[in-house]
C-alpha positions in Angstrom: -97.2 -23.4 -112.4 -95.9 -20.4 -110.0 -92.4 -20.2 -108.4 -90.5 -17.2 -107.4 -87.2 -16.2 -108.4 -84.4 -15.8 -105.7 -83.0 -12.3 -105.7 -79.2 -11.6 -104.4 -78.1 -8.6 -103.7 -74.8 -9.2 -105.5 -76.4 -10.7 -108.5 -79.1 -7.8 -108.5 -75.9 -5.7 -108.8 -73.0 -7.4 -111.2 -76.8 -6.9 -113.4 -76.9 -3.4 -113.3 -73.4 -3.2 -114.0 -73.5 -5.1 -117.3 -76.7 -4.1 -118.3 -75.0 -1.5 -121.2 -76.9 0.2 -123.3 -77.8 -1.0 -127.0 -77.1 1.4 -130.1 -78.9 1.0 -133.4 -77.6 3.5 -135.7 -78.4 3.4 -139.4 -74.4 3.2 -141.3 -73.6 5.9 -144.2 -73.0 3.4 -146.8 -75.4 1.7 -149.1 -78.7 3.7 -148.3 -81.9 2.0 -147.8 -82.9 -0.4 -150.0 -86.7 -0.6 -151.4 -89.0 -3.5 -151.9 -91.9 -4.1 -153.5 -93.9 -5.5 -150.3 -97.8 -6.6 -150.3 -98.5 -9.5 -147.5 -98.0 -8.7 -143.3 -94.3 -9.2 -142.8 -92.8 -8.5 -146.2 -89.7 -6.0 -146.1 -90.3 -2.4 -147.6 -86.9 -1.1 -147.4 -83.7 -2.3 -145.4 -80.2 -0.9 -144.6 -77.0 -1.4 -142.8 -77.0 -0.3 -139.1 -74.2 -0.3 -136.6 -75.0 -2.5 -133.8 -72.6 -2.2 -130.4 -72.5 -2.1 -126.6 -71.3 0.1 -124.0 -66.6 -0.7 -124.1 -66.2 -4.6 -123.1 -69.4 -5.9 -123.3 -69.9 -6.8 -126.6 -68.3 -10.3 -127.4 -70.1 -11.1 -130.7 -69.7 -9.8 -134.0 -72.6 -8.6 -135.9 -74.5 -8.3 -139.0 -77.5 -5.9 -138.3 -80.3 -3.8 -140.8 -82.9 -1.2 -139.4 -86.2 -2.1 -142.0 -89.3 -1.1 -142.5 -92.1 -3.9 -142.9 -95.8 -4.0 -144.1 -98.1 -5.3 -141.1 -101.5 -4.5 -139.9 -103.4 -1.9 -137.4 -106.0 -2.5 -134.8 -108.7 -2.2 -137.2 -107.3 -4.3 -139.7 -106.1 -1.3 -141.8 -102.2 -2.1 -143.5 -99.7 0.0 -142.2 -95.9 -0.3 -142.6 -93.5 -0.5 -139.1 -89.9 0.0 -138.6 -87.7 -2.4 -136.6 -84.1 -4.2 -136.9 -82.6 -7.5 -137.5 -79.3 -8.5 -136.2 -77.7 -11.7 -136.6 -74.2 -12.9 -135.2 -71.8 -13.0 -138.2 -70.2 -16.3 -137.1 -69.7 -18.3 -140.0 -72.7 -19.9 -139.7 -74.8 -20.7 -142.4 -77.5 -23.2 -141.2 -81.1 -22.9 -139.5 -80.6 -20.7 -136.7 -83.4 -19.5 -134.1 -84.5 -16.3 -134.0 -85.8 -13.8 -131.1 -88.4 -11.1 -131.4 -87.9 -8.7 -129.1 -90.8 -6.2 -128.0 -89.5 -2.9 -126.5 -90.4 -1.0 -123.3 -92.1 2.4 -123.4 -89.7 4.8 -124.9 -92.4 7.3 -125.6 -94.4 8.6 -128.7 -91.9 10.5 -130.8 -90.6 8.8 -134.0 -87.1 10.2 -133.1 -87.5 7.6 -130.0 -87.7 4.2 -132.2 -85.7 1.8 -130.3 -84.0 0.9 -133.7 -83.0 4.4 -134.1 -81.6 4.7 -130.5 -81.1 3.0 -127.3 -82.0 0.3 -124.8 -80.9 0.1 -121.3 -80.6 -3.2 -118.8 -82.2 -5.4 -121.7 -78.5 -5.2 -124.0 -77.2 -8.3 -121.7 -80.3 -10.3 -123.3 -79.0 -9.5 -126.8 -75.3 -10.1 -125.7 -76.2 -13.4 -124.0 -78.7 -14.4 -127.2 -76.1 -13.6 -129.6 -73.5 -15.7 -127.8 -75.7 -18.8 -128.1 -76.2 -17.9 -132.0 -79.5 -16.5 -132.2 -80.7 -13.8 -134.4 -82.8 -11.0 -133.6 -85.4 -8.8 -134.5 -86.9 -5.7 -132.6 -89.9 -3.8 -133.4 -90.6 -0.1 -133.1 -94.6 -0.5 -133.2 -97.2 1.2 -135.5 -96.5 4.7 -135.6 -93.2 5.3 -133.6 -90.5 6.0 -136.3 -93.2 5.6 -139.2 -96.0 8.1 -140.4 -98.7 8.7 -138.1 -99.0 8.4 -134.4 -97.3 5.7 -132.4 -100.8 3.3 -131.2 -98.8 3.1 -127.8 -100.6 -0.1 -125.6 -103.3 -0.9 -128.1 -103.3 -4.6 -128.3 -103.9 -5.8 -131.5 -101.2 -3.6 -133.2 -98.8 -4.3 -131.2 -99.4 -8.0 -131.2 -99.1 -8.1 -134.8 -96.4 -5.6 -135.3 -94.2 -8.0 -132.9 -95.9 -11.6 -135.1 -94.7 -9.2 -138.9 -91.1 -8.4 -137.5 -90.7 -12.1 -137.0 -91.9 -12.7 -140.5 -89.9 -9.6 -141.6 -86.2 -10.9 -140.6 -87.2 -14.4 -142.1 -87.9 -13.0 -145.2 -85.0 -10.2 -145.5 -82.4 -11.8 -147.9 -79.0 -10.6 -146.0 -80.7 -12.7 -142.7 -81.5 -15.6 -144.9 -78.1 -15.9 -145.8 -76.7 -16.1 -142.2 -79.5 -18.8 -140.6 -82.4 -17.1 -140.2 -85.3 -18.8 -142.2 -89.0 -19.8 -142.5 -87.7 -23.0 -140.6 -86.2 -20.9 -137.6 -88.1 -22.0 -134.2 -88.8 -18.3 -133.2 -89.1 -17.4 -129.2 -90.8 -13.5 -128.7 -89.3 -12.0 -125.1 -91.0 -8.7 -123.6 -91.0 -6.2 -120.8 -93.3 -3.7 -119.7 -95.0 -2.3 -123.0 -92.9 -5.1 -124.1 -94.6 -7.6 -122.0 -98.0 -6.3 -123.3 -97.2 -6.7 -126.8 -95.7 -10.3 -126.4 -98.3 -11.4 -124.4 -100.9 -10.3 -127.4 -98.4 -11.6 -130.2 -99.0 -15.1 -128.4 -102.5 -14.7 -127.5 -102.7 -13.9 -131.8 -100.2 -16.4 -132.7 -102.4 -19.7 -134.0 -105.1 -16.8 -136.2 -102.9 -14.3 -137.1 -99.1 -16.1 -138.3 -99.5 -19.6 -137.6 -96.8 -20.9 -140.1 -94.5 -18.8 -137.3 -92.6 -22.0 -135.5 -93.3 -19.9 -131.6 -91.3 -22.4 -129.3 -92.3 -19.9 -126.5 -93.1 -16.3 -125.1 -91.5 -14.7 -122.2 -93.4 -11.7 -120.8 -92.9 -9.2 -117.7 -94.0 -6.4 -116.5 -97.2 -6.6 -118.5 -100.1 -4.2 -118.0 -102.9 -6.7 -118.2 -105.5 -4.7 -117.1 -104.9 -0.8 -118.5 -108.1 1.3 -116.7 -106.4 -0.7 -113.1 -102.7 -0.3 -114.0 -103.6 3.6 -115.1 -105.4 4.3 -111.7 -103.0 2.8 -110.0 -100.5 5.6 -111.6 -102.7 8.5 -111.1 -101.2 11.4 -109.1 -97.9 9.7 -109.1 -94.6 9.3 -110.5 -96.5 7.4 -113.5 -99.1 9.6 -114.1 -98.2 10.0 -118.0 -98.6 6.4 -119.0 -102.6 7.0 -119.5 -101.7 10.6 -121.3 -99.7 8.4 -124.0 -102.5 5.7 -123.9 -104.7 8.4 -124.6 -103.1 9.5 -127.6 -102.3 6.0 -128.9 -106.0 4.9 -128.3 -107.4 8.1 -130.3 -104.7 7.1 -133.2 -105.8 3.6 -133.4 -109.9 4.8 -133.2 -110.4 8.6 -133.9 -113.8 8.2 -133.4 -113.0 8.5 -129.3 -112.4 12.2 -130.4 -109.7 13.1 -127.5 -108.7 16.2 -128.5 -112.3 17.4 -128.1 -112.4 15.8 -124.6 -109.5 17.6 -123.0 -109.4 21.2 -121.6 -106.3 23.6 -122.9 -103.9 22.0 -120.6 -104.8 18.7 -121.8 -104.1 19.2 -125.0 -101.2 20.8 -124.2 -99.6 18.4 -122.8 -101.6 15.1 -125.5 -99.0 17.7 -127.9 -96.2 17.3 -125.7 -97.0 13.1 -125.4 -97.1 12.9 -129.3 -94.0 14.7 -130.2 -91.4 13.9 -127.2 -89.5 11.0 -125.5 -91.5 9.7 -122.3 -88.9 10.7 -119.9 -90.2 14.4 -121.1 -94.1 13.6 -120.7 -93.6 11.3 -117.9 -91.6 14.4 -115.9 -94.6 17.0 -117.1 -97.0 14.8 -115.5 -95.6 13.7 -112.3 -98.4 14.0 -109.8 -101.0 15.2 -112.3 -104.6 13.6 -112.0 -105.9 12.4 -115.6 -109.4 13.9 -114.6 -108.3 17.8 -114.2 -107.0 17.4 -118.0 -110.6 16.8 -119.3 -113.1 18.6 -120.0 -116.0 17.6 -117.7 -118.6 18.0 -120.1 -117.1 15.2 -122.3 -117.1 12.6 -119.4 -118.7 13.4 -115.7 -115.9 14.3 -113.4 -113.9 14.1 -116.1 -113.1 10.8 -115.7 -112.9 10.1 -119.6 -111.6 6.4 -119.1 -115.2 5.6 -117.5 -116.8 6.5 -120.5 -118.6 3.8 -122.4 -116.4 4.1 -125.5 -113.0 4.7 -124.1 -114.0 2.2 -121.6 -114.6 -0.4 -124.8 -111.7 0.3 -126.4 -109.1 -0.2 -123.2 -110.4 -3.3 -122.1 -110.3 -4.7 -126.1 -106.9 -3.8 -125.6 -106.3 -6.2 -122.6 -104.6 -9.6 -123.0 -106.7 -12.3 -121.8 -109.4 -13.0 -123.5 -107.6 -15.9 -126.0 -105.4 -18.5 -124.5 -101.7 -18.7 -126.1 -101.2 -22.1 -128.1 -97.4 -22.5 -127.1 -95.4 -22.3 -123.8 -95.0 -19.0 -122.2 -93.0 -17.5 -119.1 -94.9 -15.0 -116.8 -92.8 -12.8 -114.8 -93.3 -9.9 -112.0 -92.2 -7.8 -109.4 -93.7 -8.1 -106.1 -92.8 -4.1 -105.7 -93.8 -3.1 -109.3 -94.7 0.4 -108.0 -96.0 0.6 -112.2 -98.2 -2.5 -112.9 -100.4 -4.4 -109.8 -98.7 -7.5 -109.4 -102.3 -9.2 -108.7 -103.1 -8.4 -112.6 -100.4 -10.3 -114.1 -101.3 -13.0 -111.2 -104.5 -13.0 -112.6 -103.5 -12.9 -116.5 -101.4 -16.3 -115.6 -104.5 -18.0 -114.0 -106.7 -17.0 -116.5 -104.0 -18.3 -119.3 -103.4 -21.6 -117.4 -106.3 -23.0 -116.7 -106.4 -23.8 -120.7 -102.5 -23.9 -121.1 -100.7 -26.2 -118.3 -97.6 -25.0 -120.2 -98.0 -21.1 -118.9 -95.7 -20.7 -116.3 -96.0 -17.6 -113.5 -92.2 -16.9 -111.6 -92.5 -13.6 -108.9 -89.2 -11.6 -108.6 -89.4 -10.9 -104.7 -89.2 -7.6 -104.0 -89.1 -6.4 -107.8 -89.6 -2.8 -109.0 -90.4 -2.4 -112.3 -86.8 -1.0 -113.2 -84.8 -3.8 -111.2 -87.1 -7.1 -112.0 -86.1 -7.0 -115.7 -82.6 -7.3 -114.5 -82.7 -9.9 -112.1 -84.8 -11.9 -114.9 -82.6 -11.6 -117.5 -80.6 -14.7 -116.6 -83.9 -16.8 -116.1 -85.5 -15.8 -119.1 -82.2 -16.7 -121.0 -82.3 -20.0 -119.6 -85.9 -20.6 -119.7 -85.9 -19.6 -123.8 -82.8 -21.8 -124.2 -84.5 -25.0 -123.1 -87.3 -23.8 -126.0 -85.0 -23.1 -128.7 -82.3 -25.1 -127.8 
């Protein structure tokens, strides 16, 4: 099914306005507290964060934890991931749902872990979720706030990093006790790098975490094909988006071998990816070409992504090739000047023709920064109707 949302100026507006920003900041008191952990999705540590909105906007009080929690790589290797749980301290102590929420690009550098720092636009979705009584729980991905490099747009990981938060918060004690359980209908929302890694988590859903109770996935901005959507960026504004793919790719596999594919500038600035926030790298590479940064002799032209291997290993990173089991809401910008809106157009048909219950909406008009705002409201209402 495919409808388009309406977009109004004012509302487009009155959105930006209470968009806020989202702090996670771990509190002083109490320190982390370690578990023993062996399966996908049991708690390592937790501790006490601090969890607040820009002055006004935050109408819910709060119990919130920034953990760490066991889950597994793209190669099937364990790994341990950071996220957070927070849950509305409202008295309630029954079966409440919980939302996993999958993070935008913030960029490579474990000092850029959304549940270390901030998230613009997408707060009102947490205000508006916490309202309603739902607890959440964000991940920070293999890599990003965690040992090792961040495996930034490799599909698996992040599908199952998103599936083991979910498990993480039902398993955390101090959640337990406020509503969140094993019997919680659990929705997973999305956006951009978000969008990708929900889209995997429900694409992985039925093999990976089946005993998760997934009412439904709500995805935007989703890169569903990465050699197109990087392209697509070259020489413009967007340009570092395949630099940080890069580096995740070569963490996930090492076999690719990127540093010995790039010439000194390349690596330069693969450094500069792995150890800064992507308004840094994204800034570096503005109007760079991807193919003067390698060294020809390791791919023809130096167009590495056209390499057999790397080539592999993107489009085994593409959602798409396994239908989701449980209803799921497809958004996109008609202006995404980011992602081609004909990729996610064709992500939902190849979805839907196996799963009447994937729905496609268009946000007329769109750019990727503005369509998450005018979907917040429909996603809300569309995950409502799931979880109810």
């Amino acid at each position: 099914m495919r409808k388009a949302w309406r977009v109004r100026r004012a509302r487009a507006c009155g959105a930006m306005v209470l968009a806020g920003v989202l702090a996670l900041g771990a509190a002083p008191a109490g320190g982390a507290e370690e578990r023993p952990a062996a399966r996908p999705g049991d708690v390592v540590s937790a501790e006490p964060a601090q969890y607040g909105l820009l002055p006004g906007l935050l109408t819910q009080k709060t119990r919130a934890w920034r953990i760490t929690y066991r889950s597994t790589g793209a190669t099937g290797k364990a790994n341990v991931v950071s996220g957070a749980v927070i849950v509305p301290d409202d008295g309630r102590t029954g079966t409440r749902p919980l939302v996993v929420f999958a993070p935008g690009t913030v960029g490579l550098a474990d000092k850029c872990a959304s549940s270390k720092g901030r998230l613009s636009a997408v707060s009102l979705l947490f205000d508006k979720g916490l309202r309603r009584g739902w607890g959440f729980v964000l991940t920070d991905y293999e890599g990003l706030g965690t040992p090792g490099d961040h495996t930034y747009l490799v599909g698996a990981a992040e599908g199952n990093a998103v599936l083991d938060a979910a498990r993480a918060a039902q398993r955390l004690p101090q959640a337990q006790k406020l509503g969140i359980s094993g019997r919680s209908g659990v929705g997973i929302v999305g956006y951009s790098q978000g969008g990708h890694a929900a889209s995997w988590a429900a694409e992985r859903h039925r093999a990976y975490a089946p005993e998760l109770k997934v009412r439904g996935t709500a995805a935007g901005g989703v890169p569903a094909d990465l050699e197109r959507a990087f392209a697509y960026n070259d020489g413009k504004g967007g340009a570092g988006f395949a630099m940080m793919a890069a580096v995740g790719h070569d963490a996930a596999y090492p076999q690719l071998g990127l540093g010995r594919s790039l010439t000194p500038e390349g690596r330069r600035l693969a450094d500069l990816a792995r150890g800064s926030c992507s308004g840094e790298i994204l800034k570096e590479m503005k109007g760079r070409r991807m193919h003067t940064l390698v060294d020809p002799k390791a791919a023809p032209g130096g167009r590495l992504f056209d390499r057999a291997d790397w080539r592999a290993r993107l489009e085994a990173s593409d959602p798409g090739r396994t239908v989701p089991d449980h209803p799921v809401l497809l958004f996109q910008g008609t202006a995404d000047e980011l992602i081609p809106y004909e990729d996610v157009v064709r992500l939902h048909k190849t979805w839907s023709r196996k799963n009447s219950q994937v729905t496609f909406r268009k946000v007329p008009l769109g750019t990727h920064a503005t369509t998450v705002l005018f979907a917040v409201g429909p996603v809300m209402k569309w995950m409502d109707q799931r979880l109810g």
